[in-house]
C-alpha positions in Angstrom: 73.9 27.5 -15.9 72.6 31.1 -17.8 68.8 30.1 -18.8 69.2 33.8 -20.5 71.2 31.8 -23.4 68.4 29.2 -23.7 65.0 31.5 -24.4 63.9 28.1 -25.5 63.7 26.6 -22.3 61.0 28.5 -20.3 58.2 27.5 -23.3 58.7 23.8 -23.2 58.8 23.6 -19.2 55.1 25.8 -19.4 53.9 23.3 -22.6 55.1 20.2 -20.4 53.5 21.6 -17.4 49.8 22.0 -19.4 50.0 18.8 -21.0 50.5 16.8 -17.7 47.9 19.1 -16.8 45.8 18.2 -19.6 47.2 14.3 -18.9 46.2 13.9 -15.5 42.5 15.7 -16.1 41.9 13.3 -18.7 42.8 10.0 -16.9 41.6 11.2 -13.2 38.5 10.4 -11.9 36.4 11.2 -8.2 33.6 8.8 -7.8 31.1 9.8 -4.5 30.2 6.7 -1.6 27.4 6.1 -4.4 29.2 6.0 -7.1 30.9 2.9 -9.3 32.5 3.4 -12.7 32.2 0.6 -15.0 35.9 0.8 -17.1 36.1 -0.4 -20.6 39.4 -0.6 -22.3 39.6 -0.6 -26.1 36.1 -1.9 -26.0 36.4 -4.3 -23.6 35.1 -4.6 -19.9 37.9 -4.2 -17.4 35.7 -4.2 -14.4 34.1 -1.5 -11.8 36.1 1.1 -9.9 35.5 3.6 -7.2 34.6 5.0 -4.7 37.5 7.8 -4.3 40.1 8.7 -7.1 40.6 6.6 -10.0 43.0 7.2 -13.2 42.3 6.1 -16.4 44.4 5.9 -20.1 43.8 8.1 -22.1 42.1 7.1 -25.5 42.3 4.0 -24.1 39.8 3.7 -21.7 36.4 4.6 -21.2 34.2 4.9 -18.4 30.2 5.0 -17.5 29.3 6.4 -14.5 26.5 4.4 -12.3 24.9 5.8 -9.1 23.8 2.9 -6.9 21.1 5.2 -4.7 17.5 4.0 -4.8 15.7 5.4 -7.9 11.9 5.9 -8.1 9.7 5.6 -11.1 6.3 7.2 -11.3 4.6 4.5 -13.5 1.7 6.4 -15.6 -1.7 5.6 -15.9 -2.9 2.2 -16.9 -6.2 1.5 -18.1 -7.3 -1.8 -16.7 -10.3 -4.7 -16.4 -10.6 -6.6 -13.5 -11.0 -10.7 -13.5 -14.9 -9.5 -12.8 -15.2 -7.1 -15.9 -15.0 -3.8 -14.2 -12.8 -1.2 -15.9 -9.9 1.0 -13.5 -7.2 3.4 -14.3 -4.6 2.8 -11.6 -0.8 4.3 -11.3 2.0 3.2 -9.1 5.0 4.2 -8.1 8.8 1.4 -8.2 11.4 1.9 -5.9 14.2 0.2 -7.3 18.4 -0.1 -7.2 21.5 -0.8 -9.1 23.2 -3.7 -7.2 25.4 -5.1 -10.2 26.8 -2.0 -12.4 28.2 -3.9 -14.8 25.5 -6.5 -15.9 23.2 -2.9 -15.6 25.6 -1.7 -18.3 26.8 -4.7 -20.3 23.4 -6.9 -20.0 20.4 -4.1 -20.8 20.8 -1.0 -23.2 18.9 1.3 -20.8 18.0 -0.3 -17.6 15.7 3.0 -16.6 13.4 2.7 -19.5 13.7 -1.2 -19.6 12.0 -1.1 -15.6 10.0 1.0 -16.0 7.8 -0.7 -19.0 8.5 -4.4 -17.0 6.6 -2.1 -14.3 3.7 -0.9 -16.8 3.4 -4.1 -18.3 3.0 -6.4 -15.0 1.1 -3.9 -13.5 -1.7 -4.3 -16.0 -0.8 -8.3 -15.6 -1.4 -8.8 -12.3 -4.3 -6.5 -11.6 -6.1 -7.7 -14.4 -6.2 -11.4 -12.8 -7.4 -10.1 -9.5 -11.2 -9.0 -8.5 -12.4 -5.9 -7.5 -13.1 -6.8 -4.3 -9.3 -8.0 -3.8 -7.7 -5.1 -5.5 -9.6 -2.8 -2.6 -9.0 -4.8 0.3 -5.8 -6.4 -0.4 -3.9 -3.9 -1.3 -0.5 -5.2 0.5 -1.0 -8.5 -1.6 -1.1 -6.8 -4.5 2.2 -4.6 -3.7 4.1 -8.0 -2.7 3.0 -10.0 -6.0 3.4 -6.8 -7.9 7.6 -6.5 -6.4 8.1 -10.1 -6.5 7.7 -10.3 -10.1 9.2 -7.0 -11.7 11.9 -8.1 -9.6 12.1 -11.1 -10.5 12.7 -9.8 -14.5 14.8 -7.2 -13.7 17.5 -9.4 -11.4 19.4 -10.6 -14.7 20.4 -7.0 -15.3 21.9 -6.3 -11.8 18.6 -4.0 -10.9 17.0 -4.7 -7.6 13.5 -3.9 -7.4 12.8 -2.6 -3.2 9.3 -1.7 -3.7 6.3 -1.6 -5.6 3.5 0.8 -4.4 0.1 1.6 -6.2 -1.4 4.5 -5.8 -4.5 5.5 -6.8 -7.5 3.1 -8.1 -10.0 5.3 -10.4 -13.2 3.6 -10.9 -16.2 4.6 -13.0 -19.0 6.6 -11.6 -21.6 4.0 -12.2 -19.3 1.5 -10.0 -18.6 4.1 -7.2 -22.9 4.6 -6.8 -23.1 0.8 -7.0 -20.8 0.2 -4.4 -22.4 2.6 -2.3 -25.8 1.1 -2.4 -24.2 -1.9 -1.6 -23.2 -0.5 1.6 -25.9 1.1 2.3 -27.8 -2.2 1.9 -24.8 -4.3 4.0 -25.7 -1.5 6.9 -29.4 -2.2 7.0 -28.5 -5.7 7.0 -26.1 -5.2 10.0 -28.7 -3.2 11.7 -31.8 -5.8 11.0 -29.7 -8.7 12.4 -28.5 -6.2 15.8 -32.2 -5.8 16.2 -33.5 -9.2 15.9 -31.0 -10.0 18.3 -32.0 -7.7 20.6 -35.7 -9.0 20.0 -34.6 -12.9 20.9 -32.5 -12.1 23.9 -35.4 -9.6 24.7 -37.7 -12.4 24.4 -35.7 -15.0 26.3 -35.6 -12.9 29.2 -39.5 -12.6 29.4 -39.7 -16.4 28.8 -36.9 -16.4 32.2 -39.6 -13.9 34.1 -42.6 -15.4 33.3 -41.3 -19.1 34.5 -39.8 -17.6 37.7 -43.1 -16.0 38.4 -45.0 -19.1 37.5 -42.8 -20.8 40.5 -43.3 -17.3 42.6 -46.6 -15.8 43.0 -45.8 -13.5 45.2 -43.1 -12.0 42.6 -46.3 -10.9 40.5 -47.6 -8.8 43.5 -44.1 -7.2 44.1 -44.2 -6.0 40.2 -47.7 -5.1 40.5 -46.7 -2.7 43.2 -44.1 -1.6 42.0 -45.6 -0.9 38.4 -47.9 1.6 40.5 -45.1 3.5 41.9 -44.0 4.0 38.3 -47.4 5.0 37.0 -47.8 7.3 40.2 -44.6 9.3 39.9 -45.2 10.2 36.4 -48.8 10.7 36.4 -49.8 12.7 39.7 -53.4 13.0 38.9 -53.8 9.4 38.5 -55.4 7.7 41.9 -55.0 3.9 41.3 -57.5 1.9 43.8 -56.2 -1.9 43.9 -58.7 -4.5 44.3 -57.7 -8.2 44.6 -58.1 -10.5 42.0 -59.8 -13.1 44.5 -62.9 -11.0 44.8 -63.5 -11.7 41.2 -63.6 -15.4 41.4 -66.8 -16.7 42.0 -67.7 -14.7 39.3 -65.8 -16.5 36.9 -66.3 -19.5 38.6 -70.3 -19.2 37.6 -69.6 -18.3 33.9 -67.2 -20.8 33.7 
């Protein structure tokens, strides 16, 4: 067959070549491990594709793309007051996962924005019930209540809340030099009762001494001597003369 008769020919093959071209870019899609693609055709939900190569119709379907990797949200700064009146500014930080693309497309308009103000809102919740005291040394509590219950709110639109972390507690000046008076007082305190206790069991072993000497006598000459020795090797110019005590006993025998 002469193509040289048909000049017509060569256009239509290059046309029909760039609009399956044209065809195929439109309806082909490459989602990543991560990725799911939540297909609507004419409006309506057809379901979720991908990973790998999907095709789609043309003016006929559409498709969102929905990454399924964990997502973190830096929650700003709320201003808080404790259950025991004391004001805070704390921040956290959400850790959180799309498990269910299409209720986190169908069910929720924007599922980022919708977390993170469930996140801002609870956050002042929760804290606000709790006490200083708790907020400070229960910090792991307050990260599990704090999941548990964003969680719990966001489940219905397929998000899946991992982990709930705050970060920083800011607390007014006035409270931070009351607080650390109050250890400096709970210090002392420590340190009175550690030295009263020394005191008693100092006391107790006198009270031990004194009734095995009582038994003893002779145990009251052995630390008489051996105070001397003590006395002697630190003061060398000292000359002790010991007299017994029997000598003085008439004496007090005739005052008596």
């Amino acid at each position: 067959m002469d193509f040289s008769k048909l000049p017509w020919i060569l256009p239509v093959l290059v046309g029909a070549f760039i609009f399956a071209a044209i065809l195929f870019s439109q309806s082909a899609r490459i989602l990543r491990e991560y990725e799911r693609g939540v297909v609507f055709r004419l409006g309506k939900l057809h379901g979720a594709k991908g990973p790998g190569l999907i095709f789609l119709i043309p003016l006929v379907d559409r498709m969102v793309r929905m990454d399924l990797r964990v997502v973190t949200i830096d929650v700003s700064k709320q201003e808080i007051m404790t259950r025991d009146n004391v004001p805070a500014t704390v921040d956290a930080v959400v850790y959180f996962r799309v498990v269910d693309p299409i209720a986190a497309v169908v069910k929720v308009e924007n599922f980022w924005k919708a977390t993170s103000l469930i996140a801002q809102t609870t956050l002042r919740s929760v804290l606000g019930q709790a006490p200083l005291d708790d907020l400070l040394s229960q910090r792991d509590v307050i990260n599990q209540k704090l999941q548990e219950i964003i969680d719990r709110q966001t489940e219905p639109w397929g998000v899946k809340v991992t982990s709930v972390e705050v970060k920083d507690m800011a607390l007014p000046d006035s409270m931070k030099r009351a607080m650390a008076k109050q250890a400096e007082a709970e210090r002392e305190r420590r340190a009175k009762i550690v030295n009263a206790e020394g005191e008693f069991q100092a006391a107790e072993k006198m009270v031990q001494a004194a009734a095995m000497i009582s038994k003893e006598p002779i145990a009251l000459q052995l630390r008489f001597l051996q105070t001397m020795r003590e006395i002697s090797s630190e003061h060398n110019t000292t000359t002790f003369l010991p007299i017994p005590i029997d000598l003085f006993a008439p004496f007090l025998k005739g005052r008596s």
